[in-house]
Structures are given as structure tokens and as C-alpha cells.
C-alpha positions as CSV (number, residue, x, y, z in Angstrom):
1,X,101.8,84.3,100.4
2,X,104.5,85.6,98.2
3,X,103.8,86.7,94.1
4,X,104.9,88.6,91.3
5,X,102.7,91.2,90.7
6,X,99.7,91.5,88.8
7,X,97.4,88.9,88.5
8,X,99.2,86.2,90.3
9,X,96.0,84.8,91.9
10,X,97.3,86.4,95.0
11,X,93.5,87.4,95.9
12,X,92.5,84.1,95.7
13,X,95.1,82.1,97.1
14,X,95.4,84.6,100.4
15,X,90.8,83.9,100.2
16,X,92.2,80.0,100.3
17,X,94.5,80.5,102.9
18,X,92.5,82.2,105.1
19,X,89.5,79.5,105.0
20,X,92.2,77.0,105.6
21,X,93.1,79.3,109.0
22,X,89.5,79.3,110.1
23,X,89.0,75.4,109.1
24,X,86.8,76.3,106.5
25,X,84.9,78.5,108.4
26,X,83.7,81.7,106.2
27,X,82.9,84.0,108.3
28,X,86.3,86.0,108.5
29,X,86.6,86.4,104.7
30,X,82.9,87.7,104.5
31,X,83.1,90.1,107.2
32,X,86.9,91.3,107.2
33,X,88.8,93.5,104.2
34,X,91.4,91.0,102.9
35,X,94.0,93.5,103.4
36,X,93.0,93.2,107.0
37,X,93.4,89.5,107.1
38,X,96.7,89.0,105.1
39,X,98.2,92.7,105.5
40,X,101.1,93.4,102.4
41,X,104.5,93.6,104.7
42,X,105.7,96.4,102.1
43,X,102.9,98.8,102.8
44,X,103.1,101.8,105.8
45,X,99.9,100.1,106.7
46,X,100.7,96.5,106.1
47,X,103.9,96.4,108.1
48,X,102.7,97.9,111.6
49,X,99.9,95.7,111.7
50,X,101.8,92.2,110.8
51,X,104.7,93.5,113.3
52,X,102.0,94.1,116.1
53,X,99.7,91.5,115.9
54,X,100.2,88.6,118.1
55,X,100.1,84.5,117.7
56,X,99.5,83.0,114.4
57,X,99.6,85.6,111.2
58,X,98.9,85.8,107.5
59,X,100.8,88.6,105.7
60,X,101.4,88.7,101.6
61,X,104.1,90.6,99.9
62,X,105.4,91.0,95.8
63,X,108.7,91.5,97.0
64,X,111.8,89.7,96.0
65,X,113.7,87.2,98.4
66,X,116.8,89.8,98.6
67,X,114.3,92.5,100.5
68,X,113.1,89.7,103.1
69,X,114.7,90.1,106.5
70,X,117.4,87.2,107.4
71,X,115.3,86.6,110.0
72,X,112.4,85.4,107.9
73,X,114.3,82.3,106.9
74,X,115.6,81.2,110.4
75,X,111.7,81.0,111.8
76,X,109.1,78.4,111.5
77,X,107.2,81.0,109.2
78,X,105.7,79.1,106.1
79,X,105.7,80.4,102.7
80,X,103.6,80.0,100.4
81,X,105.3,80.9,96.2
82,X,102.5,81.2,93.7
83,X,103.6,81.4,90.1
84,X,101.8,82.1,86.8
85,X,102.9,82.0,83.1
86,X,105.4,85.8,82.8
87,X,103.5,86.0,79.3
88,X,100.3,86.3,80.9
89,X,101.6,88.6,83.9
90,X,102.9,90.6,81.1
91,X,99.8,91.2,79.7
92,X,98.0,92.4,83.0
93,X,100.8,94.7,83.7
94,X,100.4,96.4,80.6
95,X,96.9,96.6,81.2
96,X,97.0,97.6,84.4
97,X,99.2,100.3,84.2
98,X,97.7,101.9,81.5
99,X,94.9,102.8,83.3
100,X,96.5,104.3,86.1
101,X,98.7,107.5,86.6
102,X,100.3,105.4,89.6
103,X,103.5,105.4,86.9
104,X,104.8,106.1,83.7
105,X,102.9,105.6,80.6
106,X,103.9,102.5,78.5
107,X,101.4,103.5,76.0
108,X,102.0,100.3,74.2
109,X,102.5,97.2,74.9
110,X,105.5,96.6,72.4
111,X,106.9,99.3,75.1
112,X,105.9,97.5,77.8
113,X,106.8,93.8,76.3
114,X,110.6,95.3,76.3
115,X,110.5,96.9,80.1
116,X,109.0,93.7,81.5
117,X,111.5,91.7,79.7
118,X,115.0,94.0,80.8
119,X,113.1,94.1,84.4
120,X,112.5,97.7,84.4
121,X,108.6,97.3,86.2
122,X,107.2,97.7,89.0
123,X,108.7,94.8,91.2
124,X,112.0,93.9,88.5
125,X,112.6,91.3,86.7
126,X,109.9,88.9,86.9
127,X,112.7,86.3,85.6
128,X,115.7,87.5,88.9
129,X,112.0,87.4,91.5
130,X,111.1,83.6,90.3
131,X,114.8,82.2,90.4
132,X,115.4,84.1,93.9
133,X,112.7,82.6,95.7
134,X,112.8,78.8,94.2
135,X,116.3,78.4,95.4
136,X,114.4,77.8,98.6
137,X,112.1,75.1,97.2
138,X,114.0,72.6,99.2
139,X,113.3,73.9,102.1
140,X,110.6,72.5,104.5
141,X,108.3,75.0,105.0
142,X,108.4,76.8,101.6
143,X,105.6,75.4,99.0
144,X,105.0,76.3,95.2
145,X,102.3,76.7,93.8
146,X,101.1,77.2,90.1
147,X,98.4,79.5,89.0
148,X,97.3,77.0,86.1
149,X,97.4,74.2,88.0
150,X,94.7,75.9,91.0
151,X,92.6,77.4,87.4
152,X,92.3,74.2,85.7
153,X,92.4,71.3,88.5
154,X,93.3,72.4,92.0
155,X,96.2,70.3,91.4
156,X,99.3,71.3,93.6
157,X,102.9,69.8,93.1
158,X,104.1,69.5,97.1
159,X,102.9,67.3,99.3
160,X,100.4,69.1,101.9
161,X,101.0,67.3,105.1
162,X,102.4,70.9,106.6
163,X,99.7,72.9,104.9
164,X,96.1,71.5,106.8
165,X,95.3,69.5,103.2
166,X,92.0,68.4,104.4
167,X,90.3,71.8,104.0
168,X,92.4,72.7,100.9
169,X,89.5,71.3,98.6
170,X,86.9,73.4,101.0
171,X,89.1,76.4,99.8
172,X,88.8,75.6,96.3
173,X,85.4,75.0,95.9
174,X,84.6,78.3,98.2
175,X,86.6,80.4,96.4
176,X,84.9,79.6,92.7
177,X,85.6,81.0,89.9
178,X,82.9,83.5,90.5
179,X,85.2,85.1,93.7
180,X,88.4,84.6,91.7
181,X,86.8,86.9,88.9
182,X,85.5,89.2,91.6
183,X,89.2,89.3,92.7
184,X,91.0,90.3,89.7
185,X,92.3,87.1,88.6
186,X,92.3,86.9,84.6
187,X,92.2,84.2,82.2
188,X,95.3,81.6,81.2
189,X,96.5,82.3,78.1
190,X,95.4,85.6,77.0
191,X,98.9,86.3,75.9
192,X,98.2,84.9,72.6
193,X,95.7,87.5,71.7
194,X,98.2,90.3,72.0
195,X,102.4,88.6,71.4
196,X,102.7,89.0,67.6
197,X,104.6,86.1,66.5
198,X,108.2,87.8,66.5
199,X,107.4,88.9,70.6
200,X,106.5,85.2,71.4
201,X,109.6,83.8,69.9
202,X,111.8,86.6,71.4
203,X,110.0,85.8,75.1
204,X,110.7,81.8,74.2
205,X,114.0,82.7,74.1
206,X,114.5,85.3,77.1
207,X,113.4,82.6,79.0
208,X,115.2,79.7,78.2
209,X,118.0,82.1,78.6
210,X,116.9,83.3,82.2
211,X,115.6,80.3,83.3
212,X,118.5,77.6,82.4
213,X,119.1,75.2,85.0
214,X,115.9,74.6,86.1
215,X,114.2,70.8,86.4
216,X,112.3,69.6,83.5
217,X,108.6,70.4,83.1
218,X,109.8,73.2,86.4
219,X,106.6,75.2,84.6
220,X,103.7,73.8,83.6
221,X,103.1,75.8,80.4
222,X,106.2,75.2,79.3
């Protein structure tokens, strides 16, 4: 599973993922640490244990397609792109950093709205991650997925022959909105309780800018 950091619904689509693995079978997500189960390939802990483990593995990562080994895209590995509304991801990142000493102080989110928007956070430009990996959204074993779509209907846009779509519904209705809460996710929208008017038109236009060339209705919040 492959996001931009924070509140992707990373949590909960690696809880999905790994029901789908077990064929709905709970046990390993209520007995195992998820970090165990889906280990982050950029971590000092994350990378031994994908690299050693044997036969089929889950692993997650924030990191852009650029950082991915060459090798990656010459397997049979599947990925798996989730992608949520930047406004909203913008939002949590301001949040979220605030309230940690992990890195520099924003101390407000008009500071933070402009870093997120020239790409200088955690990760870079949200804009440069989303465009890098869906140049590979041809490709047979790469599926997209939308945050908004999971929230509001379970409703994916790929067909799920490759992906075991008979237990995809068990995965949704395990992981309720309950364990999704429990897990960090946050609510669709929330943007609009923090953009003044003037940031909302200058992120309308940022991302028509960044995003040209996309298909129509690409994002569904659009």
C-alpha cells in the first residue's frame, strides 16, 4: 500500500488488506501490531523485516515512485495507490505537526498552507508524489484507490479481478468506521473549516496548474 502522508486511510486500507490476505479471517489483525503485518519499507525496522521475510508480503511506504527500486516495477508485486483530497491532507499535516517536536514549527497553518503547497513537507510535493505514481495506472498490477470513495460507499474505480474482490466487502464492513477512527483516519472535508476563502481559490488554482493533463473527473472531489 502506497500514500501520501497523513491521514491517507493508510491504517485502514493496510486493516483491509490484510483481512483480504487471511480470507477474512481476523485473527492476525487482532493479535499482530500492524507495523508487523505491513512493515513501512523506509523505516530501519521496516526494511529488514520485508527484505527477510519469505513467500507472500504486505509492506506500506509514503515514498514517492522516484525512491522505489527499478526492481519493484519488473516483479509481479501489486500495488496498491490510495489518494485523498491534498486540501484535507493539508489540514492533518498541519495538525499533526504541530503537536510534535518530530520537525519545525509551522505555528500556523497560513505557514503551513504555503510549505505544503511549494512541497517543502515531510514527503514533498503532495502534487510531484500523486502525478509520479499514476503514470503507472495502466499498468496491470497497480490499482487506485480513493479515500472518499471507501468513506462514503466502498466504491472503487478498477476492476478487482486481481485483488481477491469477494472478501473486499468482508474488509469493509470489518474495518467500520469505529476501527478507521481508532486508526487515525479523519473526516472528508474538514478543509472548509480552516481555508479562508482567498487559500481555497489559491489551492483551486495550484492544482489545476499541477494537475493539467489528467482525465476528467481523475478526482472525485473535484
Amino acid at each position: 500500500t502506497i500514500t501520501f502522508p497523513f491521514h491517507s486511510g493508510t491504517n485502514w486500507l493496510i486493516e483491509i488488506v490484510c483481512l483480504i490476505q487471511t480470507k477474512g479471517d481476523p485473527n492476525w489483525i487482532q493479535t499482530m501490531p500492524i507495523w508487523d503485518r505491513s512493515p513501512w519499507l523506509e523505516t530501519d525496522i521496516g526494511y529488514p523485516a520485508i527484505v527477510n521475510k519469505e513467500g507472500p508480503r504486505l509492506m506500506s511506504s509514503h515514498l514517492p515512485i522516484h525512491l522505489f527500486s527499478k526492481s519493484f516495477f519488473s516483479s509481479k508485486a501489486k500495488a496498491i495507490y490510495l489518494i485523498r483530497n491534498p486540501r484535507d491532507i493539508l489540514v492533518s499535516g498541519y495538525f499533526f505537526w504541530g503537536n510534535t517536536n518530530l520537525v519545525k514549527n509551522p505555528g500556523s497553518l497560513g505557514t503551513y498552507f504555503e510549505w505544503f503547497l511549494e512541497g517543502n513537507v515531510v514527503f514533498g510535493s503532495w502534487f510531484e508524489h500523486v502525478r509520479g505514481w499514476l503514470s503507472m495506472r495502466e499498468w496491470d498490477n497497480f490499482l487506485v484507490l480513493y479515500y472518499e470513495d471507501m468513506k462514503k460507499t466502498g466504491l472503487i474505480r478498477f476492476p478487482l479481478n486481481l485483488w481477491e474482490s469477494r472478501f473486499w466487502q468482508l474488509g469493509m464492513e470489518s474495518t467500520s468506521i469505529d476501527r478507521q477512527t481508532q486508526t487515525g483516519e479523519s473526516t472528508i472535508g474538514d478543509w472548509k473549516n480552516h481555508f479562508t476563502v482567498a487559500q481555497a481559490e489559491t489551492f483551486d488554482k495550484v492544482f489545476q496548474e499541477k494537475m493539467a493533463g489528467f482525465p476528467p473527473r481523475m478526482f472525485p472531489w473535484e
